[in-house]
C-alpha positions, 0 to 999 in steps of 0.5 A: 848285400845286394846293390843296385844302381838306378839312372832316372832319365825320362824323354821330356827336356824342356831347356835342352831338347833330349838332354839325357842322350844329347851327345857330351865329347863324343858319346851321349852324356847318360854313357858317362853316368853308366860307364861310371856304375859298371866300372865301380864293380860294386852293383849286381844291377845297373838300370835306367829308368825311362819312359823313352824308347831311344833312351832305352836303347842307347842304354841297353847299347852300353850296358844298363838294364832296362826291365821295365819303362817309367809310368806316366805318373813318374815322367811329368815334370813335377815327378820327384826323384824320390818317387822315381826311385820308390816306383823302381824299387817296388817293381823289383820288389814285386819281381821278387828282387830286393836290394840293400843298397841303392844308388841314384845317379843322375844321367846329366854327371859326366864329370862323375868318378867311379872311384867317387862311387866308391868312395861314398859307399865307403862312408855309407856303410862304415858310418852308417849313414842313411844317406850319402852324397857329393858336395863341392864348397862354394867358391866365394863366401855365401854370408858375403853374398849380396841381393838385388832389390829394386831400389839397388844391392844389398847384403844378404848377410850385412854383419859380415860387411867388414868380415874378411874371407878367410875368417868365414866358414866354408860353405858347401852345396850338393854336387848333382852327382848321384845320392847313395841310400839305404833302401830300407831307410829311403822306403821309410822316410821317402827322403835323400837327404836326413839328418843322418846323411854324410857327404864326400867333398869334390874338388871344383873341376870335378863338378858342373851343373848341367841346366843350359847350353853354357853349364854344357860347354863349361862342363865339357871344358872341365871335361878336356881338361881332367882328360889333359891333366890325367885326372879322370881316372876311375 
């Protein structure tokens, strides 16, 4: 049952400049997401997947394999993680190498567990899902959401004007962590996400999307402050 871990990091950042290796509390922030692969002990292959030099050798500096560089089809901006993943997978197939399961964990997670890992391989196999994912529910009620238009604001859900918060049902979004797959089933269907996909549910100090300088001193904060608390293990 051979699993590996494959870390999509291509050069090309456009909102922050060298993103993937731009340096989070101390040490480039793909470091977290490889640290977290290894420290988990449950892949026989932890690569990136690059078309960067320097990111390569800073991931090869902490431990990751870097067996052969992304292709110019996969490293534009519209290339999708599914075709990153596909591309990976077909080089190890051509090496002779083939995997079981698989695990996309993107190199902007600083905030991720390796016990969080765990966690959802767990869940993969013993459920038998085609896929498994974080999520971390939405801190205010979604159906009490509101829209702007140009003649004012307005409720997404008007229905729910007089809806009190705690009679609502709680609501979710993908955490941007890393997705677990079956590789059998991901190179049939080319999605992450099915109908038979299952989730594990982190807290909100635990997740922070990374898509500006703000998100970065958010996430660095909830960093510093799993560190103080001592909730960063594994």
């Amino acid at each position: 049952m051979k699993r590996i871990a494959i870390i999509p990091a291509r050069g090309g950042s456009k909102r922050i400049p060298r993103k993937n290796i731009k340096y989070f509390s101390g040490k480039p922030i793909i470091v977290y997401s490889i640290e977290a692969a290894l420290q988990s002990g449950l892949f026989e292959e932890v690569m990136v997947s690059t078309d960067d030099e320097e990111i390569a050798e800073v991931a090869r500096k902490h431990g990751a394999n870097i067996p052969f560089f992304r292709s110019s089809a996969t490293s534009t901006d519209f290339a999708t993680t599914a075709a990153v993943l596909t591309e990976v997978l077909g080089e190890y197939a051509a090496a002779g190498e083939s995997f079981e399961y698989g695990c996309c964990l993107y190199p902007t997670a600083p905030l991720v567990k390796a016990n969080s890992i765990t966690e959802a391989f767990e869940l993969l196999t013993n459920k038998r899902y085609d896929t498994v994912f974080p999520v971390v529910q939405y801190s205010y009620p979604i159906w009490r959401s509101l829209k702007m238009e140009k003649d004012g604001v307005l409720m997404n859900w008007p229905e729910h004007l007089l809806s009190r918060s705690q009679d609502l049902p709680a609501s979710f979004h993908d955490a941007g962590q890393f997705y677990w797959f079956n590789v059998m089933t991901f190179m049939e269907k080319q999605k992450l996400f099915t109908n038979n996909s299952g989730a594990i549910e982190l807290n909100e100090l635990e997740v922070q999307d990374i898509d500006n300088l703000m998100d970065w001193k958010l996430a660095e904060l909830k960093y510093n402050l799993m560190i103080k608390e001592g909730n960063n293990d594994g």
